[in-house]
C-alpha positions in Angstrom: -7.4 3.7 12.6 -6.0 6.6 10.7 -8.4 8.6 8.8 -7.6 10.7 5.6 -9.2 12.9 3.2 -9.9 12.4 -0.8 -8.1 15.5 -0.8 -5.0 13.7 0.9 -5.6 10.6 -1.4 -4.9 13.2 -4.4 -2.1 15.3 -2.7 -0.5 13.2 -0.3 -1.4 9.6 -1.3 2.4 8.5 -1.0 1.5 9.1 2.9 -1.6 7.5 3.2 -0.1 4.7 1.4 2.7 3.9 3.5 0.6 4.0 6.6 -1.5 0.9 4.5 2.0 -1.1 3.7 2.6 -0.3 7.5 -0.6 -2.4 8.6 -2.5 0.0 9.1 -6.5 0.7 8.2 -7.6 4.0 6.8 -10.4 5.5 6.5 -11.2 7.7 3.7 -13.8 10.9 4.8 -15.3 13.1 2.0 -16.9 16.3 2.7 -16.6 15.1 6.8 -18.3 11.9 6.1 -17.0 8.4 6.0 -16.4 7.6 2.5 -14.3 4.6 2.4 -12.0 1.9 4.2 -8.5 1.0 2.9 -7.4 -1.8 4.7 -3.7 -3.7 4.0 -4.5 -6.8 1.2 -3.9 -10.1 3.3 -1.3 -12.2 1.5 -2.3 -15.3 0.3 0.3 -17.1 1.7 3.9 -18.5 1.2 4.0 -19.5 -2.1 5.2 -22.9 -2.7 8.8 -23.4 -4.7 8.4 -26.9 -6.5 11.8 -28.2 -7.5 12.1 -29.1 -11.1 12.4 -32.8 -12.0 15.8 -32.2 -14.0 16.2 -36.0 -14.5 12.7 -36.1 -16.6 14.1 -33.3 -18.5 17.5 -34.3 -19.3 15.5 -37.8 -20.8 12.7 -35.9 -22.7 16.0 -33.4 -24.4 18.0 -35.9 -24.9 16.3 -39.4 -24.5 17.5 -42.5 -22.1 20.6 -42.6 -23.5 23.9 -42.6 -21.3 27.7 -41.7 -22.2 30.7 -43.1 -20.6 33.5 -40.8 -20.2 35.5 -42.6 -23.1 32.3 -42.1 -25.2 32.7 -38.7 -24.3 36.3 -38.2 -25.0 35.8 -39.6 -28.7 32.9 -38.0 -29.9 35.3 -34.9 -28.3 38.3 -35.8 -30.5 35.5 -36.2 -33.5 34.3 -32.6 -33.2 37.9 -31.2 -32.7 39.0 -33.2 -35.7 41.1 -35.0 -34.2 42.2 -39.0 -35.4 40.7 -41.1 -32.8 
């Protein structure tokens, strides 16, 4: 275990810290005493990815509703202004 100082907390702490990202526990000694134990924070875990339902969300937008592709190609024409 690698022991530090308050005073290298305040001067030095980029140190102190990367010997805590490394895993390692340190303990903190003020005026020659023990004062304190930084120990690396345990990870909760892998978080879980949940994959969106895009199907639900494609019918709640736009409702059940379903287009062919000459549907599609009509309502296209419509919007271009094109005679159908």
């Amino acid at each position: 275990m690698k022991t530090a100082t308050v005073r290298d907390l305040r001067n030095h702490f980029p140190r102190v810290a990367g010997w805590i990202a490394a895993g390692e526990p340190v303990e903190i000694t003020k005026s020659g005493k023990p004062f304190a134990r930084l120990v690396p924070a345990v990870p909760a875990g892998p978080r879980g990815f949940k994959m969106p339902d895009i199907r639900a969300r494609l019918e709640q937008t736009f409702g059940g509703e379903t287009y062919d592709a000459a549907d599609l190609a009509k309502g296209l024409a419509a919007s271009r202004g094109e005679p159908s």
